[in-house]
C-alpha positions as a printed Julia matrix, in Angstrom:
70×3 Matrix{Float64}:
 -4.02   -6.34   7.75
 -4.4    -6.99  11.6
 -5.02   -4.77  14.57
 -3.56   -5.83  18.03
 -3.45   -4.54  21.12
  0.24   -4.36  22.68
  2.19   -2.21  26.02
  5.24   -0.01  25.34
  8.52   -1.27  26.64
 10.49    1.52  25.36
 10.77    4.4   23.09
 13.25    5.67  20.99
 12.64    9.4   19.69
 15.18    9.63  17.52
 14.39    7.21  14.93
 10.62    7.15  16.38
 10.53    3.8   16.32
  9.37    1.95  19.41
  9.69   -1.59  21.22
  6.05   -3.14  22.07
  5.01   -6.43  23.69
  2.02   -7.6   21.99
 -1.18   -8.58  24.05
 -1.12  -11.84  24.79
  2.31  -13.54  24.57
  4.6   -12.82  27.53
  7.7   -13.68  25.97
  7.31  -11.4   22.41
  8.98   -8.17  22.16
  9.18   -6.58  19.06
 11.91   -3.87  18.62
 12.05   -0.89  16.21
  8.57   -1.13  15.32
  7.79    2.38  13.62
  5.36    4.97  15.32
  3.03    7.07  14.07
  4.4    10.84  13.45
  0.82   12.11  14.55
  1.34   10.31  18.23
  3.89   12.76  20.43
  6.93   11.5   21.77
  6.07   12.97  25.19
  2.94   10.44  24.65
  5.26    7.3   24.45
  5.26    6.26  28.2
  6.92    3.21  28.8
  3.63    0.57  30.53
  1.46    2.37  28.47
 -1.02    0.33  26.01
 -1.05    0.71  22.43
 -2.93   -0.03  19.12
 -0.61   -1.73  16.82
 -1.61   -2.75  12.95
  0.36   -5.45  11.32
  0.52   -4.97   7.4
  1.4    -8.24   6.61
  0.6   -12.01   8.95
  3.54  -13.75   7.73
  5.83  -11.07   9.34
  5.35   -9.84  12.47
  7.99   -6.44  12.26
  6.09   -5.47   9.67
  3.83   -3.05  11.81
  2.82   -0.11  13.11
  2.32    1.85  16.39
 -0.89    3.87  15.56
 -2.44    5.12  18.82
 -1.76    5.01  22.36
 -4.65    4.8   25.36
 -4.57    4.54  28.36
């Protein structure tokens, strides 16, 4: 297990699922990465940073969106 730091690029409430960029690489989006039902959608602002834990190191969309901070 691995915690990173990433910034939302977008939110989807419906399926609570999110898209992050993770700290550090520019170019790497990942997309329908699942949030956290305790976070609020009305918390989800787009720019804002976010704790993210990866479950597994050999794939990266298998993570988490587990807090939000500004």
């Amino acid at each position: 297990m691995n915690v990173r730091k990433g910034t939302v690029k977008g939110f989807n409430a419906g399926s609570y699922t999110a898209t992050v960029q993770v700290a550090g690489s520019l170019a790497v989006w990942l997309a329908d990465v699942p949030v956290a039902r305790n976070i609020g959608a009305a918390e989800m602002v787009v720019g804002r940073r976010c704790a993210l834990i990866f479950f597994s190191e050999s794939d990266p969309r298998d993570a988490l969106v587990v807090g939000v901070y500004t």
